[in-house]
Backbone as CSV, one residue per row, in Angstrom:
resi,resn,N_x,N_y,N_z,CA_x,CA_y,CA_z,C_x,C_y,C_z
1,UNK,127.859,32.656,140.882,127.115,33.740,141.505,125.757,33.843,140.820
2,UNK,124.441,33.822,141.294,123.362,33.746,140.828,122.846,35.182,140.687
3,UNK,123.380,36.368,141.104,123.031,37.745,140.935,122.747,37.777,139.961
4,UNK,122.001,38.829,139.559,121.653,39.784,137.963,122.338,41.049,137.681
5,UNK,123.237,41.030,136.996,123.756,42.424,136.563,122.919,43.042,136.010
6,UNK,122.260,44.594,135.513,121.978,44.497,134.207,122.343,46.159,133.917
7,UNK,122.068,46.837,132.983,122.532,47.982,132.547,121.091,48.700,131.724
8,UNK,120.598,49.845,131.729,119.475,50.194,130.886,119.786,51.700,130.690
9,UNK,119.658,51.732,129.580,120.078,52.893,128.530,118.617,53.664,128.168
10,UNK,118.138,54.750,128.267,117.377,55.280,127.440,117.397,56.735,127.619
11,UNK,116.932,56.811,126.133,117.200,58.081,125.542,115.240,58.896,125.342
12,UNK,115.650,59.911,125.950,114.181,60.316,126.132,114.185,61.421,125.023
13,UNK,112.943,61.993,124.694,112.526,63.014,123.423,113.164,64.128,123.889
14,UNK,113.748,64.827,122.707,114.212,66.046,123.070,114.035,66.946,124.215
15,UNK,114.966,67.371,124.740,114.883,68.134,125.901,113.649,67.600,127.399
16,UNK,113.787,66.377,127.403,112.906,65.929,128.595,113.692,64.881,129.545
17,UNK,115.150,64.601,128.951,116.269,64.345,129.878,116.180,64.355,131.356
18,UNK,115.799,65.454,132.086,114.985,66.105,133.206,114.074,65.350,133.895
19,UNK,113.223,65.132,133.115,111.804,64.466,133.586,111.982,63.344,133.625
20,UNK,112.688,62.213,132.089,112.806,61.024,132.430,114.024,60.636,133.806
21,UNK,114.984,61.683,134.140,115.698,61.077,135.324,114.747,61.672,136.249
22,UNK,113.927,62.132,136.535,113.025,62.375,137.790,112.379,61.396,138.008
23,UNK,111.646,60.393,137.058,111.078,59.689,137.247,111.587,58.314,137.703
24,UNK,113.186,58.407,136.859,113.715,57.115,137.386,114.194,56.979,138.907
25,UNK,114.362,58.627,139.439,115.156,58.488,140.676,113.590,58.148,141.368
26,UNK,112.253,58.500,141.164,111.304,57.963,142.198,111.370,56.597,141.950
27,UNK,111.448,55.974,140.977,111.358,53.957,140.613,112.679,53.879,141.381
28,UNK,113.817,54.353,141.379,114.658,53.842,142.440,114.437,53.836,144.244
29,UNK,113.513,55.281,144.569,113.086,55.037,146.136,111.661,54.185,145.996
30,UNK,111.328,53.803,145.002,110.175,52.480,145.222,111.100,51.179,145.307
31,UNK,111.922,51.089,144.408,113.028,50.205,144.873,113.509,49.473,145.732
32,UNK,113.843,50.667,146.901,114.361,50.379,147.906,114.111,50.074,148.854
33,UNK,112.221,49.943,148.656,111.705,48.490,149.719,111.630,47.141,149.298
34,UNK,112.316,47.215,148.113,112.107,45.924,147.486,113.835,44.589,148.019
35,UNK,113.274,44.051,148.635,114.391,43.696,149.242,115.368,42.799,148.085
36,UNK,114.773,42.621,147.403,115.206,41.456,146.188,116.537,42.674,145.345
37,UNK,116.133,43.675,145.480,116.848,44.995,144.594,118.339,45.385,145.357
38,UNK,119.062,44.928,145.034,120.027,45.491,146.104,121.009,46.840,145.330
39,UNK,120.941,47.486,144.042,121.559,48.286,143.815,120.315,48.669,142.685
40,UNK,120.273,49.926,142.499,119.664,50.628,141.635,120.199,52.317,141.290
41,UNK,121.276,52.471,140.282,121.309,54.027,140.491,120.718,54.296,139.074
42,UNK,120.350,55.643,139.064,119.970,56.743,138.197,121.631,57.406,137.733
43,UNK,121.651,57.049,136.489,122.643,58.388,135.631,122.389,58.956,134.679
44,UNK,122.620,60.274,134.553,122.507,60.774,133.574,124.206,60.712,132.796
45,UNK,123.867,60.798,131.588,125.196,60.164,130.718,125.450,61.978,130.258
46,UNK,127.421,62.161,130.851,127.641,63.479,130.881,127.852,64.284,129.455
47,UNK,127.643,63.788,128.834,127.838,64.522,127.339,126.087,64.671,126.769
48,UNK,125.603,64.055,127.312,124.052,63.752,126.218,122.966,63.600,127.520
49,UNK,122.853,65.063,128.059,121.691,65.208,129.357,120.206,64.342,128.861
50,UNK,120.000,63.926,127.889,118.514,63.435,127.613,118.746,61.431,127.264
51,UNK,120.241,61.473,127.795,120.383,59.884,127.827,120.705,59.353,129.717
52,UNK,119.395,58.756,130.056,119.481,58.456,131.288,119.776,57.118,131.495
53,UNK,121.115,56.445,132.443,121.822,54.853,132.496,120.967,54.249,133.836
54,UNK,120.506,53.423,134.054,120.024,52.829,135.124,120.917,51.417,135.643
55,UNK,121.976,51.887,136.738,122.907,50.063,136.974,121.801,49.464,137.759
56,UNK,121.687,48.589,137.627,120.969,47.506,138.866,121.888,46.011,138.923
57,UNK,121.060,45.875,140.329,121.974,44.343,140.770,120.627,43.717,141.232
58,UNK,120.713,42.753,140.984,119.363,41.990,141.821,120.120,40.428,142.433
59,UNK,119.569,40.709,143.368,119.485,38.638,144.159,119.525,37.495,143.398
60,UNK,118.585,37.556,142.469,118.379,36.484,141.554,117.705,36.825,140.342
61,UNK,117.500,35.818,139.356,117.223,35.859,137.660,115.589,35.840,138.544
62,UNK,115.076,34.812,139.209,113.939,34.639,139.327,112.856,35.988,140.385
63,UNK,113.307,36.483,141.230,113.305,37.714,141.914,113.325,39.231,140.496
64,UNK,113.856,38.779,140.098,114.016,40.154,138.536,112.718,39.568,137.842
65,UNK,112.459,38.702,137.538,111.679,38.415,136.828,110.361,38.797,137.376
66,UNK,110.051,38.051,138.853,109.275,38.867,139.643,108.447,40.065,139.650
67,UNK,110.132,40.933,139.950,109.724,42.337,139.623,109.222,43.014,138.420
68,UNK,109.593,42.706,137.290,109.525,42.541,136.118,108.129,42.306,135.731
69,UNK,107.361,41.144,135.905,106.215,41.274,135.990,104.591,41.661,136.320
70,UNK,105.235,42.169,137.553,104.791,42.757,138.385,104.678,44.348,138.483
71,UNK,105.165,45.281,137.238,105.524,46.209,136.500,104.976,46.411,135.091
72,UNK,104.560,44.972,135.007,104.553,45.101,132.897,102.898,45.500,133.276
73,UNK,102.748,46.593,132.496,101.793,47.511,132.176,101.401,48.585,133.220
74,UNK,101.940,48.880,134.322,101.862,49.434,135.083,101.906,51.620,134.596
75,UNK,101.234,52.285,135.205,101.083,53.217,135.060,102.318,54.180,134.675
76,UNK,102.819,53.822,136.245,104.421,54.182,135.985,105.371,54.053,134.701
77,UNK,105.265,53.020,134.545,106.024,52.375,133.333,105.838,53.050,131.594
78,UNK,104.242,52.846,131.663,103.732,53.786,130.449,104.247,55.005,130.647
79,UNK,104.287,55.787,131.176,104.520,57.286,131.315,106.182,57.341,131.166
80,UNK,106.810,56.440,132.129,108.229,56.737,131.776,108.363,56.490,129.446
81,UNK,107.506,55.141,129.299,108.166,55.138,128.004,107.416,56.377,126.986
82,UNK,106.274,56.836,127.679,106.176,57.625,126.556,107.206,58.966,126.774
83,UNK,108.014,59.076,127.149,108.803,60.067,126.767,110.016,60.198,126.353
84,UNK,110.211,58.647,125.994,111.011,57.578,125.786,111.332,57.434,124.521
85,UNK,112.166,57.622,123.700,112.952,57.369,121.881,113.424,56.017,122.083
86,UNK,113.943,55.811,122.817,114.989,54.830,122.712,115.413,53.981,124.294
87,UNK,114.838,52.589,124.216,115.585,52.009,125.498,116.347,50.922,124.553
88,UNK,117.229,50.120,125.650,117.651,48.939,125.531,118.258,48.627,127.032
89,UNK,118.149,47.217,127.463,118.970,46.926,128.220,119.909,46.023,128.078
90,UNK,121.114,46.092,129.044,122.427,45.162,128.992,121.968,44.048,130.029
91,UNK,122.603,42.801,129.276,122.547,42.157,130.928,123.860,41.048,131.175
92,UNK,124.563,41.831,132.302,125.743,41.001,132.473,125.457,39.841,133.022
93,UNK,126.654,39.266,133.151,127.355,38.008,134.374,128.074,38.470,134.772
94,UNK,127.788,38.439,136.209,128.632,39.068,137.527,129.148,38.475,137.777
95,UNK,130.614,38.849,138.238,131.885,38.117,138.066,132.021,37.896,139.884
96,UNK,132.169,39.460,140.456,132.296,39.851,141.641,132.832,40.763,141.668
97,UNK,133.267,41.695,142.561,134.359,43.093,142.587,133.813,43.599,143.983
98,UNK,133.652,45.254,144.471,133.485,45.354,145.454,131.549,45.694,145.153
99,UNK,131.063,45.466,146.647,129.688,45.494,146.638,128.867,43.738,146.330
100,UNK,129.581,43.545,145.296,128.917,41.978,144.865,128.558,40.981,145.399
């Protein structure tokens, strides 16, 4: 399966939990003309409101990358990290299950 799993964790500055998932749920309806994007949700993680999870699925490694670049330095992007302590992302291998 050539999909992209990936998983992104970040933890925004005290009490702005709020703002950084506001911002992620608009990067998810920019998303969703992106045809290469086929899953993108916004979570907030239920014990720790200022840690927001982002799942995504993409088409391909090369399509992510794409996007990816096409992002690096972008306005959007600055603003989400400055309110930003802490990211990291996961990145699986998709096995399959339902949706996949």
């Amino acid at each position: 399966m050539d999909k992209v799993a990936r998983y992104g964790k970040s933890k925004a500055k005290p009490g702005r939990g709020g703002e950084l998932a506001r911002m992620l749920l608009d990067a998810a309806e920019r998303m969703s003309s992106e045809p290469a994007c086929e899953l993108y949700l916004v979570n907030r993680q239920a014990d720790d409101p200022d840690t927001v999870w982002v799942t995504e699925l993409w088409r391909s490694r090369e399509d992510l990358d794409r996007v990816i670049a096409g992002l690096r330095g972008s306005a959007d992007v600055a603003a989400v990290m400055e309110i930003v302590d802490d990211f990291e992302v996961i990145e699986l291998e998709l096995l399959g299950g339902v949706g996949a």
